[in-house]
N, C-alpha and C positions, 0 to 999 in steps of 0.2 A: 017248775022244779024247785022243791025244796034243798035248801044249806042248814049245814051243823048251825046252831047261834055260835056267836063269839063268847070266850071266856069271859065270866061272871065281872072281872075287874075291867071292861073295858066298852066304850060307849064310842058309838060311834050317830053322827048328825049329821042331817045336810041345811044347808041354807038355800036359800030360793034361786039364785046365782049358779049352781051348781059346787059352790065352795066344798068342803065335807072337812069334819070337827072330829077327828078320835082323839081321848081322855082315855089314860090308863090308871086306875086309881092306886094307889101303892101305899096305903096307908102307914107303913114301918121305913118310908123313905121321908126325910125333912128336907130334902131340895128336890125341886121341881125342875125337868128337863121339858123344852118347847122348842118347837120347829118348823117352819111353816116350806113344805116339799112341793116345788113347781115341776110340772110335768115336762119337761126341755132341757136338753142337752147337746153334746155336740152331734147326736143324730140326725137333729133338727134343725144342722144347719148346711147349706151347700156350700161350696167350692171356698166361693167368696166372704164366706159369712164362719167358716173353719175357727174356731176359738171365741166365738162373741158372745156366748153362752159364759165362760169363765170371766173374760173381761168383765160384765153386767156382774159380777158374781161380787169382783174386787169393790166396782166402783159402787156399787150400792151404798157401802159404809160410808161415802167421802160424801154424802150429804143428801138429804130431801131440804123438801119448800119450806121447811120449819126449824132444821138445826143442820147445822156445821160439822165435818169429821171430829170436832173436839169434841164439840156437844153429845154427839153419839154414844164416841165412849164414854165420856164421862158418866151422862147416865145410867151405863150398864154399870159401871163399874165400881159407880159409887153404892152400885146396891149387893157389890163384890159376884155380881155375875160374868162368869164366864160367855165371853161371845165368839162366834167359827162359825164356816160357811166351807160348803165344798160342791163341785162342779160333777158330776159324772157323766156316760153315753144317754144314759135317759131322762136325770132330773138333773135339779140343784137344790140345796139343802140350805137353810139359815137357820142359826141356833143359837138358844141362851140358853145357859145351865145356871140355876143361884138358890134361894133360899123357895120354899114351897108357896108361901105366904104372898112374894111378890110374881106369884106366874101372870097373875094379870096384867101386870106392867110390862112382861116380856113379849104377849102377845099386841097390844098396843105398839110397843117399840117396833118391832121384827113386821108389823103393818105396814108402818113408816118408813120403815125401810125399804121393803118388796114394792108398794103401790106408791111412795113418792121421791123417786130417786131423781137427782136434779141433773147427777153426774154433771157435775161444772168439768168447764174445758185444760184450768190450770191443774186440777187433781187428774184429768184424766192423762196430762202430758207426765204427772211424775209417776203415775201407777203404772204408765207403759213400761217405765224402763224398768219397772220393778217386776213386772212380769216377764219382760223380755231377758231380765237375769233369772229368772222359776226357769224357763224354756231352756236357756244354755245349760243350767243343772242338771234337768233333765236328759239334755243333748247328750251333759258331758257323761251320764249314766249308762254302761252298755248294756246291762241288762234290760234299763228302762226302753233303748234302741229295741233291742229284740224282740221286746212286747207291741211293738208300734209295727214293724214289721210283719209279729205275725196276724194281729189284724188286719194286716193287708193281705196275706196270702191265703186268710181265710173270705174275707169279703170282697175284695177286690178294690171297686169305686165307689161301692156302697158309704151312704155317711157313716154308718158304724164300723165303719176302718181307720175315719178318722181318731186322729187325738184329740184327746180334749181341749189338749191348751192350744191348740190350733197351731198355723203355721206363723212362725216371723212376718212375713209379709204384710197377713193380714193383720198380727198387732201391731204393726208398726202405721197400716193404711184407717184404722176403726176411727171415725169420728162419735165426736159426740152426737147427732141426728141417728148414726147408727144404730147406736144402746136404744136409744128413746124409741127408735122405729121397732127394734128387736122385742123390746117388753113392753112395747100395744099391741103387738102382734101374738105373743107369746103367753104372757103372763093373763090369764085371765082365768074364772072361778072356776070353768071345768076341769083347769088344768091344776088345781093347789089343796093342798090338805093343811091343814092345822093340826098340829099334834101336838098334845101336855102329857107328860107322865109326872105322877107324885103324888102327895097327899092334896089333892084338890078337890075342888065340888065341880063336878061334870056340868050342871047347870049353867055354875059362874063361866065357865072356860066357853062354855057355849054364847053366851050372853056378850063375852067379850071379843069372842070369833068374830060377831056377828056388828058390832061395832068397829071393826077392825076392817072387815072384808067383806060385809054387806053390799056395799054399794059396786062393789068392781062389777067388771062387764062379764058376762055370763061365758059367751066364747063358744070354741069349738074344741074336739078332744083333740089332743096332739098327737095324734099317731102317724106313724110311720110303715111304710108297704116293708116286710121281714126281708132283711138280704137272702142271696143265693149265695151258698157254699162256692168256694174256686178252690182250694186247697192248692198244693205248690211248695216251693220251696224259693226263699229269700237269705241272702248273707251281706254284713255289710262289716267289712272291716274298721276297727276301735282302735284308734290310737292308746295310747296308756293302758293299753288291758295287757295282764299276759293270761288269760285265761279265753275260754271258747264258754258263749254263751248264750244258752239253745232256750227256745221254748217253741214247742208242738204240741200239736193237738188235733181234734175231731169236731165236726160237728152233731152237736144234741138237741134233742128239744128245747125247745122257752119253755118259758113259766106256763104260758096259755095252754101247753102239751102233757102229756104224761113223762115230764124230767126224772122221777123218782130213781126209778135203777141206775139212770145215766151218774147219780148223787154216789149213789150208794157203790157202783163201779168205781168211782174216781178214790173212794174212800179205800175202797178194797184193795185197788193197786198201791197209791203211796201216799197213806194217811198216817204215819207214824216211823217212829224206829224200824218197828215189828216188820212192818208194809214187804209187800216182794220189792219193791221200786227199791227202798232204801237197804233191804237186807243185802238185795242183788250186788247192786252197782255201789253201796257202800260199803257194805260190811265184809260182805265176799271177795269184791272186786279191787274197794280201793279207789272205783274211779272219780267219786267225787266227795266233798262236803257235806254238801248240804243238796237236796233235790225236793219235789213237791209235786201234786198232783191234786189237782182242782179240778171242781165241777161250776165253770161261771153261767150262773145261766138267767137269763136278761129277756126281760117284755117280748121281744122281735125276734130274737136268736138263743144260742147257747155255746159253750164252749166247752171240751175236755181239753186241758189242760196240764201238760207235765213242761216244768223247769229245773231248771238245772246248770251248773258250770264246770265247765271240767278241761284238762288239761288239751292242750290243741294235739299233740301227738296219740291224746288216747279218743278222740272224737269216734273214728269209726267204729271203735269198740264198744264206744255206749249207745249209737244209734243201734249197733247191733243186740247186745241185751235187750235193751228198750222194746228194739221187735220182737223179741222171741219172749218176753215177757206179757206182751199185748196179746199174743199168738196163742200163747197157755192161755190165758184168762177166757177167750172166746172159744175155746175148746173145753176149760174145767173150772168147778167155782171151788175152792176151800172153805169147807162147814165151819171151822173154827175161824178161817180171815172173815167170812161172809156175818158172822156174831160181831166180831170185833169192829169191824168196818159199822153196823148199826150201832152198836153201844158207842161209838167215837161220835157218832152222827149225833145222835142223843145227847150227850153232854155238850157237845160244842152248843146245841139248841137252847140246851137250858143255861149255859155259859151266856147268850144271849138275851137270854129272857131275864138275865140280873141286870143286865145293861138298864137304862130306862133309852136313852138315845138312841140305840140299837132297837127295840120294841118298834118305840114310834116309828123308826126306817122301815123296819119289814111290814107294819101297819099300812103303812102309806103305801108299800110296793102291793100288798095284798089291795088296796083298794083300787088303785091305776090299773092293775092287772084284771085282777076279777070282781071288782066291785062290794067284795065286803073285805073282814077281818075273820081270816083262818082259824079256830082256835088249836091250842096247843095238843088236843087230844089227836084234832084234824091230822094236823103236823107231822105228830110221832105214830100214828097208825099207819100214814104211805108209807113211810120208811120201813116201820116192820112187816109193813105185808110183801114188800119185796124177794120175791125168789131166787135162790141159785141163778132157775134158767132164765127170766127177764135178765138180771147181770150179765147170762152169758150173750141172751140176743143185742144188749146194749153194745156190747165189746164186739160182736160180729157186725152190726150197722155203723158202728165206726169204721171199725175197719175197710168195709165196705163201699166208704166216699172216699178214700183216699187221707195222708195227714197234710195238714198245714205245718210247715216247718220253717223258722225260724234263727238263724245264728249270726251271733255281732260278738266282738270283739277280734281276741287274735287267732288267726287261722294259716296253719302252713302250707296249704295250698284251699283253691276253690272249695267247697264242699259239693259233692255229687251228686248228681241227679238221680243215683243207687237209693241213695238213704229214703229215697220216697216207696220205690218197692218196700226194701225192706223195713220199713214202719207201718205199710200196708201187710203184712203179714203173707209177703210172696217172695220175701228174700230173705229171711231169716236162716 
């Protein structure tokens, strides 16, 4: 089977290892963005092991065989580059943003980093407790509560229920032997991409990939068996809220699937001001702020996705819209929502496509996923080949499995085991 080639600006290499090297060349951009994306995250880890994908994340920076947490930054910083790291369900990300000229340095660095991390034991006793305050911030978040939740009542025991930053327990139990077992287990070439965006030479980036991450061990693919849907309904009372704060949703295709209309439904429902979701329940109703409706959709899984906060005496009222607004959509698609919903989609894409950091992400997720790099034509043709009625069978196979439902903070009584009918579009 033949694939599109990737856009003209963008190179993509393997090394022998299984490493893989995409270069986006950017010639009107003078700083270079670099990242080298490991295939592992808290998916990948069980019960016991819940968070140590993040830890290894913190502790990377606090030292390899060669330089000290000072040492680290200093040299990023003396070259005034920006350095970040972040953890998600399926990778983790290292990054330097600085000047185009020193990319090579960044890729060398951000090597030293990934493949020799020493995680001494004194740095690892002060970054717990400095994680173990990110956790309580979180904790102390109800919204952030409600999203962990509905992972759970979407997946159930599955690892992609878990959180990322894992549980207290186990950051407070992770030794050092742990980290070290976790990334020889984890961190190897089938699992990592190397990414530069900017004015660079593809060859050089390549060249210094390959001295950088030549040598790692080849490995195996990191994959995971895709959860099973549970949907359900979860609540969990927030102290310090006065508000009720919901997130629900469906399950949709992965990336591996045909997601397109699942995208393109979530957009049509509450993608803006204009959106039914917000016209409805905001503008008509009154019953909230702010609300949102995402389409998350992930290697293994997928998610639809609507949030929202609203007043605890007006709860019923907006599970009920909410249904009756899911209920239209799988019964009628709006010619002019169904333009707007792609043209949003559209821009948001190429809103991305200015990023260089962004690029290289969806790069690297295009290459874990399906083994190349999508081009943009790729991209924005599923989007507009999307029909009315795929939008309306997406909203009917939602409906269909039932919603996952979601709610933390304040609640003046239990929430219902009702609101599952009617978000399945049978009590509306």
């Amino acid at each position: 089977m033949s694939f599109p080639a990737p856009d003209p600006d963008t190179f993509v290499a393997a090394l022998p290892n299984g490493v893989r090297v995409v270069t986006i060349r950017l010639p009107h951009v003078d700083s270079a963005s670099v990242s080298v994306f490991v295939r592992t995250g808290s998916r990948n880890e069980g019960p016991r092991l819940n968070g140590i994908s993040h830890v290894v994340e913190h502790m990377a920076f606090k030292g390899t065989h060669e330089r000290d947490c000072q040492e680290i930054n200093l040299d990023a910083e003396r070259l005034g580059a920006e350095v970040n790291a972040y953890t998600d369900k399926d990778h983790t990300a290292f990054q330097m943003h600085g000047l185009a000229r020193h990319a090579g340095d960044f890729v060398r660095m951000l090597g030293d980093i990934v493949r020799n991390g020493s995680f001494p034991e004194a740095e690892l006793e002060r970054e717990r407790q400095v994680i173990l305050q990110e956790l309580q911030e979180d904790d102390d978040d109800a919204m952030s509560t409600a999203y962990k939740l509905f992972d759970t009542a979407c997946f159930g025991r599955h690892p992609m229920a878990q959180p990322v930053i894992g549980t207290r327990r186990n950051i407070e139990r992770f030794r050092r032997g742990d980290l070290l077992a976790y990334v020889q287990r984890q961190y190897s070439g089938a699992n990592l991409i190397v990414g530069v965006a900017g004015d660079v030479d593809p060859d050089r980036v390549l060249d210094e990939a390959r001295a950088a991450f030549g040598s790692m061990p080849a490995g195996e693919d990191n994959t995971v068996e895709p959860p099973s849907y549970v949907g359900g309904l979860l609540s969990r009372r927030h102290p310090g809220s006065s508000q009720s704060h919901v997130v629900l949703g469906y399950p949709i295709p992965s990336l591996q699937q045909d997601h397109h209309a699942s995208v393109v439904a979530a957009a049509l429902l509450g993608e803006g001001m204009s959106s039914p979701l917000m016209d409805r329940i905001r503008e008509q109703l009154g019953l909230v702020y702010y609300a949102a409706c995402s389409a998350d959709v992930m290697d293994a899984c997928g998610q639809f996705v609507i949030e929202a906060s609203t007043g605890p005496e007006r709860l019923d009222e907006f599970f009920t819209e909410v249904g009756r607004l899911l209920a239209d959509h799988a019964e009628r698609t709006d010619r002019v929502g169904l333009e707007r919903a792609r043209n949003q989609i559209a821009v948001r894409t190429l809103r991305a496509r200015e990023r260089p950091g962004r690029r290289l992400e969806d790069a690297a997720q295009d290459l874990f996923v399906h083994g190349r790099v999508r081009s943009r034509a790729e991209l924005t043709g599923a989007i507009e080949s999307v029909t009315g009625r795929q939008v309306r069978e997406a909203f009917e196979r939602m409906l269909s499995f039932g919603p996952a439902v979601a709610v933390s903070g304040r609640m003046k009584r239990a929430v219902d085991e009702r609101v599952l009918e009617t978000l399945s579009g049978r009590g509306a």
